[in-house]
C-alpha positions in Angstrom: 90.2 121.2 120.1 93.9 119.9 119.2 96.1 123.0 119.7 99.2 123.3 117.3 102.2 125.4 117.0 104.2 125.8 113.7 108.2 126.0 113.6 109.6 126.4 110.2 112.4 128.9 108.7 110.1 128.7 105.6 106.8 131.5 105.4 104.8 130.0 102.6 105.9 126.2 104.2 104.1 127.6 107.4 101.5 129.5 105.7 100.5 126.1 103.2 100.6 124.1 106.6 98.3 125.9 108.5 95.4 126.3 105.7 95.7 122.4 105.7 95.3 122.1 108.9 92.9 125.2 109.7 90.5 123.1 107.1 90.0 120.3 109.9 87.2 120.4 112.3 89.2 119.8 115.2 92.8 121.2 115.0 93.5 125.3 115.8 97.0 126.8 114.6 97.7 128.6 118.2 101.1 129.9 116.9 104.2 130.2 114.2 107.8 130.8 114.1 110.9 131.1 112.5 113.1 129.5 114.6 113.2 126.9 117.4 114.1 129.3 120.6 110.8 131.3 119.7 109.1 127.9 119.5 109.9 127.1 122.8 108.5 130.3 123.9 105.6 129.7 122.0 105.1 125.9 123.9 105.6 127.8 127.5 103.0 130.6 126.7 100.6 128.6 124.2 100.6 125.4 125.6 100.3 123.5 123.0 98.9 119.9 122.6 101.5 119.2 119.4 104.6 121.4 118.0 105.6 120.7 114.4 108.6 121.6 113.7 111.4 121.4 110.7 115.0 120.3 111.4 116.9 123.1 109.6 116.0 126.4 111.3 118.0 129.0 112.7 119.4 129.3 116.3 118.5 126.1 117.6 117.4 123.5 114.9 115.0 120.8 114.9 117.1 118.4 116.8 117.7 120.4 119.7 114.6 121.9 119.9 113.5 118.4 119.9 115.5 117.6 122.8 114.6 120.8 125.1 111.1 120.1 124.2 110.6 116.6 125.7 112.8 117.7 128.8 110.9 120.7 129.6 107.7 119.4 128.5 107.3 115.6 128.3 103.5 115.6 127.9 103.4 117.5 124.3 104.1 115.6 121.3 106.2 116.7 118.7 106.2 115.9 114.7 108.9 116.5 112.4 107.8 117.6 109.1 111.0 117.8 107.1 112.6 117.5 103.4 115.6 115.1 104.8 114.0 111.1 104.2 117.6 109.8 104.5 117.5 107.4 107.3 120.2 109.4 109.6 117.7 112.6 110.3 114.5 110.2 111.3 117.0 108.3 113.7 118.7 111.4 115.5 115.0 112.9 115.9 113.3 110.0 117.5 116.2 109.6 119.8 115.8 113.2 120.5 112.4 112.0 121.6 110.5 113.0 118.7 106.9 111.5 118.0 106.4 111.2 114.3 108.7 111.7 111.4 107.0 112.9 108.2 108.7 114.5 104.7 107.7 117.6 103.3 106.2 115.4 100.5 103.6 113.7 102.8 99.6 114.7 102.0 97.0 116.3 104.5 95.2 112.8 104.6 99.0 111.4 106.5 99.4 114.4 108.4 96.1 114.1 109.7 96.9 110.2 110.3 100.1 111.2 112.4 98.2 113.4 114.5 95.8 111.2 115.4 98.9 108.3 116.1 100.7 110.7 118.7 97.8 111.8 120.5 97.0 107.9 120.8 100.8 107.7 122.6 101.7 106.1 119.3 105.2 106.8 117.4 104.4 107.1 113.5 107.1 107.3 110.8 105.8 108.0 107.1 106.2 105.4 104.7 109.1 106.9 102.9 111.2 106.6 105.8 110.2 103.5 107.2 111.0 101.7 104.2 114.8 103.2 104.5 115.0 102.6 108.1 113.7 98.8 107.6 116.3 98.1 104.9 118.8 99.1 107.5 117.6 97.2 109.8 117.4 94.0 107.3 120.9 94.2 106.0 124.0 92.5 107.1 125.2 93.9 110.3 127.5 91.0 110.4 130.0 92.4 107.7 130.7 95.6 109.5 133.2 98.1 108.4 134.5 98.4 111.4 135.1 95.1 112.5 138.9 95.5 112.3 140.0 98.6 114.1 141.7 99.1 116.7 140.3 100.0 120.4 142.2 103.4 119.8 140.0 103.6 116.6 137.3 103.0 117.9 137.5 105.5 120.4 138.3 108.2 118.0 135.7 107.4 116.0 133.2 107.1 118.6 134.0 110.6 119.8 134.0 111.8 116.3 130.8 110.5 115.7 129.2 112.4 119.0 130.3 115.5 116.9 133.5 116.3 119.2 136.3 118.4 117.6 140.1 117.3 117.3 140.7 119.7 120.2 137.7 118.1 122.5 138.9 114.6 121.3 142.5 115.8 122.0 141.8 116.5 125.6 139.4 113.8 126.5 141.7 110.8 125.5 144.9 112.9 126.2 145.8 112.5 122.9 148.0 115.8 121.2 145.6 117.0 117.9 148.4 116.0 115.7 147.9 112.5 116.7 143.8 112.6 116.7 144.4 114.4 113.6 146.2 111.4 112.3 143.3 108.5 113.7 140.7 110.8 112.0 142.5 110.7 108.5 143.1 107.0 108.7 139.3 106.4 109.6 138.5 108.4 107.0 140.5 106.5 104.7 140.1 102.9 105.7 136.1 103.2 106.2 136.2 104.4 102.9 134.5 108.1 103.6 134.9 111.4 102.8 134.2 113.3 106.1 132.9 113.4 109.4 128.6 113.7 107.7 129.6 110.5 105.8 131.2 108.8 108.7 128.0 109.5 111.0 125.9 108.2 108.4 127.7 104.8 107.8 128.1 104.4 111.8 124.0 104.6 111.7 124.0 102.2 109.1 125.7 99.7 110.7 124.4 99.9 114.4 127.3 101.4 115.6 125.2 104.0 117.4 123.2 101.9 119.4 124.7 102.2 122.0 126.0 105.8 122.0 123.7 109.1 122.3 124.1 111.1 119.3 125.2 114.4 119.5 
């Protein structure tokens, strides 16, 4: 029997989840939550053989449950049932160490087919995403935005993009905040991008967090 935990901020998300998956042979619902620190909980006392879990949940959200999940517990294998099918969320999870990636759109008959790919040691991403992710991957890295900034620039912005604040920033290039104030507004400005969300999301793009950990 496949033993599954539930972690979403949603009731009637969990409760629609679980009479899916109650309805197959094999799979028991051991446990639910809310939020990602009582899902953690739940993996320690339940054990598990799969935790499901949403990204946007309170107190410690998907990501970082993610992360505290395959440190603590490498063996268990964790999907990510989400409404997020932009490209950035799908990255930051499998780099987390996530095992599948699925939208809150994707039927029984692909849940059921994601299962059976984790339990296999396989990574699965639903078709939505993988389609956005291989687009990416396709397009012209050569013509990157950030081909002509400055080393200082690019230290900024890598900093930025790790989700440090212009005080953090400040001390760890021994920069004053007025002055890492000043790089953050010209980033913003030449890369052509509203704020730091945008910024993380055209770094991605462009590969420019290849070889960074994300935040």
């Amino acid at each position: 029997m496949i033993r599954i935990i539930l972690a979403d901020d949603h009731s009637l998300v969990r409760t629609g989840l679980r009479r899916l998956l109650d309805d197959i042979d094999n799979i028991t619902v051991v446990g639910e939550s809310d939020n990602g620190n009582d899902a953690i909980v739940q993996v320690e006392e339940l054990k598990p053989d799969i935790a499901i879990l949403d990204i946007n949940m309170p107190g410690l959200n998907g990501i970082k449950t993610t992360e505290i999940l395959r440190r603590d517990y490498p063996d268990l294998k964790i999907i990510i049932i989400s409404m997020h099918a932009d490209e950035m969320f799908p990255q930051r999870l499998l780099k987390a160490g996530a095992n599948a990636y699925l939208t809150k759109d994707s039927g029984i008959r692909e849940i059921t087919h994601a299962i059976e790919e984790v339990l296999e040691g396989r990574h699965y991403i639903c078709t939505e995403v993988a389609q956005k992710l291989a687009q990416i991957k396709a397009g012209n890295r050569n013509e990157s935005p950030f081909k002509g900034l400055s080393k200082r620039e690019l230290e900024v912005l890598s900093l930025m993009i790790k989700g440090m604040k212009v005080a953090e920033i400040s001390s760890s290039l021994s920069l004053s905040p007025k002055t890492v104030s000043t790089y953050r507004s010209r980033l913003l400005g030449k890369l052509d991008v509203q704020n730091d969300v945008e910024l993380t999301r055209l770094a991605m793009q462009h590969g420019f967090l290849e070889e960074s950990p994300l935040p």
